[in-house]
C-alpha positions in Angstrom: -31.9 16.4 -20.0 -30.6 13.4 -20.5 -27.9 14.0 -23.0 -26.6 16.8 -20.3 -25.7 14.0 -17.6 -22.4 13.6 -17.1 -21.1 10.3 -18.1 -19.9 9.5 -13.9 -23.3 9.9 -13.0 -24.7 7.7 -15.2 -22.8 4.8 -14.0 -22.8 2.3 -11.2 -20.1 5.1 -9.0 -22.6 8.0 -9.8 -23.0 8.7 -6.5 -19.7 8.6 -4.8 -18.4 11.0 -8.1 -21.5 13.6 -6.6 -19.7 12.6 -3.0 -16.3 13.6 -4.5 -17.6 17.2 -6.2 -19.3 17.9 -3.0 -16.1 17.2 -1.0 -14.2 19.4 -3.3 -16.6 22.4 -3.1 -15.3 22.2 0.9 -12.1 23.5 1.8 -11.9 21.6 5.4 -12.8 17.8 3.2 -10.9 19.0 0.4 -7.9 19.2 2.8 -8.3 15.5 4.9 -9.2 14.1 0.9 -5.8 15.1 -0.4 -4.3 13.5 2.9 -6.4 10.4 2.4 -5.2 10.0 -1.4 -1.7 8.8 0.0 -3.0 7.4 3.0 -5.8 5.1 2.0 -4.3 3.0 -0.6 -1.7 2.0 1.9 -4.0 1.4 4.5 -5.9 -0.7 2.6 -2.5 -2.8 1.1 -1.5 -3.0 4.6 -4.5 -4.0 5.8 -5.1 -7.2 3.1 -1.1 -8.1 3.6 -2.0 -8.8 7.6 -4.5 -10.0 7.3 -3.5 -14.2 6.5 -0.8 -13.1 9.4 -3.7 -12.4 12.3 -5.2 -15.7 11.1 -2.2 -17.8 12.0 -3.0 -19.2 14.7 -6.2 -20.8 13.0 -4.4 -22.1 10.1 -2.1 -23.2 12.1 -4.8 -25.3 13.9 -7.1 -26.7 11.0 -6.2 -30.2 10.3 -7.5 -30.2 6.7 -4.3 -27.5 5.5 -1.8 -29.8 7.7 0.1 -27.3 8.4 3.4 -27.4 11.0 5.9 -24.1 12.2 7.9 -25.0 9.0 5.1 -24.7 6.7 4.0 -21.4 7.6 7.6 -20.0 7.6 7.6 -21.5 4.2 4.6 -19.7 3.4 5.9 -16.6 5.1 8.9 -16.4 3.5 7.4 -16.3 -0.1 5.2 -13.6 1.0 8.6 -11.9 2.0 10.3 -12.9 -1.5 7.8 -11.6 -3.7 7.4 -8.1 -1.4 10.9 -7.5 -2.5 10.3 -8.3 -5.7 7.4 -6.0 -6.3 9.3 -3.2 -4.4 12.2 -3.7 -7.2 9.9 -3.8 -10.2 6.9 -1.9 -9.2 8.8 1.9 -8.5 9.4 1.7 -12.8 6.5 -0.3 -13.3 4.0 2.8 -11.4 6.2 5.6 -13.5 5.2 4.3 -16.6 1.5 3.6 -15.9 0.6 5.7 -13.8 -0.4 6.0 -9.9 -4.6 5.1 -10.3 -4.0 2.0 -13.1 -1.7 0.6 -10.8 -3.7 1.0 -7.7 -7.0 -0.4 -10.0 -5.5 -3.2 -10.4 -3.4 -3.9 -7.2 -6.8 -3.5 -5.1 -8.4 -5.8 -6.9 -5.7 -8.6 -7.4 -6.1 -7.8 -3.2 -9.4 -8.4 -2.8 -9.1 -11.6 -5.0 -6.8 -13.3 -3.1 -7.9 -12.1 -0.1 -11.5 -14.0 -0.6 -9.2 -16.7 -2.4 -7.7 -17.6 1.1 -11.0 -18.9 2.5 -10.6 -21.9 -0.3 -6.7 -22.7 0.8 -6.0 -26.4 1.5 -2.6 -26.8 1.8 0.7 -25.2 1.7 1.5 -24.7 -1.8 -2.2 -22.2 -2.1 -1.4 -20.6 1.1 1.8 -19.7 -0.2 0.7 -18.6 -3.3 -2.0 -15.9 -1.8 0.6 -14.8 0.7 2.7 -14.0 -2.1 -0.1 -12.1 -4.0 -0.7 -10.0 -1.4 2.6 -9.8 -0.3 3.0 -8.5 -4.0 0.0 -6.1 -4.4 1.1 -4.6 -1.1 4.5 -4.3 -2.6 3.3 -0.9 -4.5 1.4 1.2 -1.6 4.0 3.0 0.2 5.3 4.2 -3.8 1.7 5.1 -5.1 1.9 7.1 -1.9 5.5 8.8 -2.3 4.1 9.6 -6.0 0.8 11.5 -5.2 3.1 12.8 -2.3 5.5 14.3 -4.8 2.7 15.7 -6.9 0.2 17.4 -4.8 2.5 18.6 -2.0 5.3 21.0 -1.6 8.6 19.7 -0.6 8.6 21.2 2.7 5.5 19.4 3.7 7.4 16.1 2.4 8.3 15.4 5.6 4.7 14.9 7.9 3.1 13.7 4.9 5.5 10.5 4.6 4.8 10.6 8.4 1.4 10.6 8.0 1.5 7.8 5.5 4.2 5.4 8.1 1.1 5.9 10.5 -1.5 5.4 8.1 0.7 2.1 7.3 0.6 0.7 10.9 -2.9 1.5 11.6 -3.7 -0.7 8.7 -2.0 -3.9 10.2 -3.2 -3.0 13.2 -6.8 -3.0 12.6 -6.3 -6.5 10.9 -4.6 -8.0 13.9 -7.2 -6.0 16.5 -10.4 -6.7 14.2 -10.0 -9.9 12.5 -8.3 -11.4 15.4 -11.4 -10.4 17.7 -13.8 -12.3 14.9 -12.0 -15.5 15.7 -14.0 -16.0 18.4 -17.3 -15.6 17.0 -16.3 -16.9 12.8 -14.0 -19.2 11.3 -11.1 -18.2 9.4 -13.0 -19.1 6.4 -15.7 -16.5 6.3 -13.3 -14.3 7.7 -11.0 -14.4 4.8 -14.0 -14.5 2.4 -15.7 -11.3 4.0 -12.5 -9.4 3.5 -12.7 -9.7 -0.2 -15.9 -7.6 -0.6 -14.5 -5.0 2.4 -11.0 -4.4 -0.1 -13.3 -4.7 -2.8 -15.4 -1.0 -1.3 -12.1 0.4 -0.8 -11.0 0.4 -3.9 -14.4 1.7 -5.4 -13.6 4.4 -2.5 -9.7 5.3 -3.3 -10.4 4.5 -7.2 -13.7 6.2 -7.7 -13.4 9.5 -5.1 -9.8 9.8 -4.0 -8.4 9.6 -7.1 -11.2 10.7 -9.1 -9.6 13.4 -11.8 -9.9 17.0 -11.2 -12.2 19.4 -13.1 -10.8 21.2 -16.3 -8.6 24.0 -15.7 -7.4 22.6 -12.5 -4.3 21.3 -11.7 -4.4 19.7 -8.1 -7.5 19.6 -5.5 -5.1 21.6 -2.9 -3.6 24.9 -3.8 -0.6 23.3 -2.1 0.2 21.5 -5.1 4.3 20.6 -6.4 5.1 23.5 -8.9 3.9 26.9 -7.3 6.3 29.4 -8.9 6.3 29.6 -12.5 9.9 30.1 -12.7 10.7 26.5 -11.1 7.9 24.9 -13.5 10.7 26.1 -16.6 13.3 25.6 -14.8 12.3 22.0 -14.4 10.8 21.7 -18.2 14.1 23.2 -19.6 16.3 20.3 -17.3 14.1 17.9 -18.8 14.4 19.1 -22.2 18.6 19.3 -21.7 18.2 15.9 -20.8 16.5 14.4 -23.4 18.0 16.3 -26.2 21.3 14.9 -24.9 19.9 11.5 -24.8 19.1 12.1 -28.4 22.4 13.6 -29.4 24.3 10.7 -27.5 21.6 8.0 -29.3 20.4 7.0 -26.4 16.7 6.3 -25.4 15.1 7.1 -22.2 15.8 3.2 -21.0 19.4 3.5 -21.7 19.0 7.0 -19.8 17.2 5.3 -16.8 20.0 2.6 -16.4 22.0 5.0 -16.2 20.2 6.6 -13.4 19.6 3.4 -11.5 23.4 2.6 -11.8 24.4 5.9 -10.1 22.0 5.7 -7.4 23.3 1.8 -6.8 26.8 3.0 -6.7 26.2 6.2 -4.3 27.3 5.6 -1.0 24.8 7.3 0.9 22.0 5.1 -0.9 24.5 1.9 0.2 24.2 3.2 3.3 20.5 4.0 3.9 20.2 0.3 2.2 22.0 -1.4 4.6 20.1 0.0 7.5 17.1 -0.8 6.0 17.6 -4.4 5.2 18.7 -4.1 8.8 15.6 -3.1 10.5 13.3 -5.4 7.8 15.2 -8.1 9.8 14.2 -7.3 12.6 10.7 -6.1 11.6 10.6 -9.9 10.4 9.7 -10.9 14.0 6.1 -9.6 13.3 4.8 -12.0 11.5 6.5 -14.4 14.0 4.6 -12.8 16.9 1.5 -15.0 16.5 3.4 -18.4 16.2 6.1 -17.3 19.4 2.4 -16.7 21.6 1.1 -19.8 20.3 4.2 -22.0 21.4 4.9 -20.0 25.0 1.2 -19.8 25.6 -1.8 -21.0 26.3 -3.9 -18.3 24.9 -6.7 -18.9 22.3 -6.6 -17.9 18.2 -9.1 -14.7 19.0 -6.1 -13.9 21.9 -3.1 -14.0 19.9 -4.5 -12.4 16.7 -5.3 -9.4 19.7 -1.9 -9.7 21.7 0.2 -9.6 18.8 -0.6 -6.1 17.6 1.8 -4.8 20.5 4.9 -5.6 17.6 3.0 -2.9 15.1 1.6 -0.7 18.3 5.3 -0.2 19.3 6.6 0.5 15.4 3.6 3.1 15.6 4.4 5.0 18.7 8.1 5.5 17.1 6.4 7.0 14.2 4.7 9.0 16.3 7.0 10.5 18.5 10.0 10.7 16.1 10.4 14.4 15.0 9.1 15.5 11.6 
């Protein structure tokens, strides 16, 4: 009858919802779907943040943006400014909202300035939509480290942020590879315009079945979910509760408590450390989106060729993923 239908099928997603139950009834889909929760989203963000990067050379080339090497750094570098921005404000910002808000709206804000690149005219707009997607794509990899921490063991911690570093490059990838073939058949303008409806079905997909919640009375999809052992589950509730009665004791609130936090992990050598080396190899990751101007300048290859040729920076990051040891 009709008052017995559930509320997801009754909507426009009803059919990837019966998609999702059906996946969950099978152990072997249930399995790849909980690897594709952490995966897809930053496949996806990955994808949309290459994507203006594998149309370079075209930009570069239309004489109604007027743009020169200086301009695109320009634009470049904002992109680069507001990914570290997002990466410092997103981590608290994905705690307190949750993973699949978060994601709802980062995939869209994608897929609207994704489409919003086909109407670019000049510097200033370019730089803008770099920046939003530079922004949005901020928030992947730690929507990723989140469902990671909460459907997986920690000894598994280790492939699955693997899997996720490879899921990460095959997303740029496939922008450079697919979107850099187009160029010879389509402008960069219905390029950058089709990519808004493609982020637009992954996000139905990753919102609407990935993330989809479980059924009452279940916890996880996997039965490889975080807290196995009972013991551990109080072990963990009763350090919680220790540490927020001790906030309340001290009159403190849990933002006084998380300053604290975030002090001690700034003033922790090993973080320093790890922080260094990372700002380290972001320099020198920076050479990426560099790739397609360099082959531009030193060659004489055509926009469909350099948005193919420069996926060897991201093929080389992947085969390090691949073969460094879990």
């Amino acid at each position: 009858q009709a008052g017995d239908t559930p509320r997801s099928t009754r909507g426009g997603f009803g059919a990837l919802s019966r998609l999702s139950a059906i996946a969950m009834g099978w152990p072997c889909l249930a399995h790849v779907r909980d690897h594709a929760t952490y995966c897809m989203p930053q496949f996806t963000l990955m994808f949309a943040f290459s994507m203006p990067i594998a149309l370079l050379g075209a930009l570069a080339d239309d004489p109604r943006l007027g743009l020169d090497n200086s301009s695109i750094n320009s634009a470049l570098a904002a992109g680069s400014l507001m990914r570290a921005f997002g990466k410092l404000c997103n981590g608290i910002t994905i705690d307190v909202v949750g993973v699949k808000p978060f994601l709802n709206v980062a995939l869209l804000a994608a897929a609207a300035a994704a489409a919003a690149l086909s109407f670019a005219d000049g510097q200033a707009k370019l730089s803008l939509i770099f920046g939003a997607l530079a922004f949005c794509n901020s928030g992947g990899w730690l929507c990723g480290c989140k469902i990671i921490e909460g459907r997986f063991k920690k000894e598994e911690w280790a492939s699955c942020f693997s899997n996720l570093a490879t899921c990460s490059r095959c997303g740029t990838m496939a922008a450079r590879i697919g979107l850099g073939s187009l160029l010879a058949v389509f402008g960069w303008q219905s390029i950058a315009l089709g990519s808004g409806p493609l982020l637009l079905c992954s996000w139905a997909f990753v919102t609407q079945v990935l993330l989809k919640p479980d059924a009452p009375g279940r916890r996880a999809h996997s039965p490889r979910c975080l807290v196995v052992n009972p013991q551990d589950a109080d072990a963990e509730l009763a350090q919680h509760a220790a540490a927020m009665a001790s906030d309340r004791k001290t009159g403190d609130g849990t933002g006084t408590s998380r300053l604290v936090r975030i002090k001690g992990m700034l003033c922790h050598r090993g973080y320093q450390l790890e922080a260094a080396i990372i700002a380290c190899c972001s320099c020198s990751m920076g050479f990426e989106n560099m790739c397609p101007l360099m082959l531009k300048d030193l060659t004489s290859l055509s926009n469909a060729e350099i948005g193919v040729f420069a996926t060897v920076f991201p093929a080389g990051v992947l085969c390090g993923v691949l073969t460094t040891p879990r």
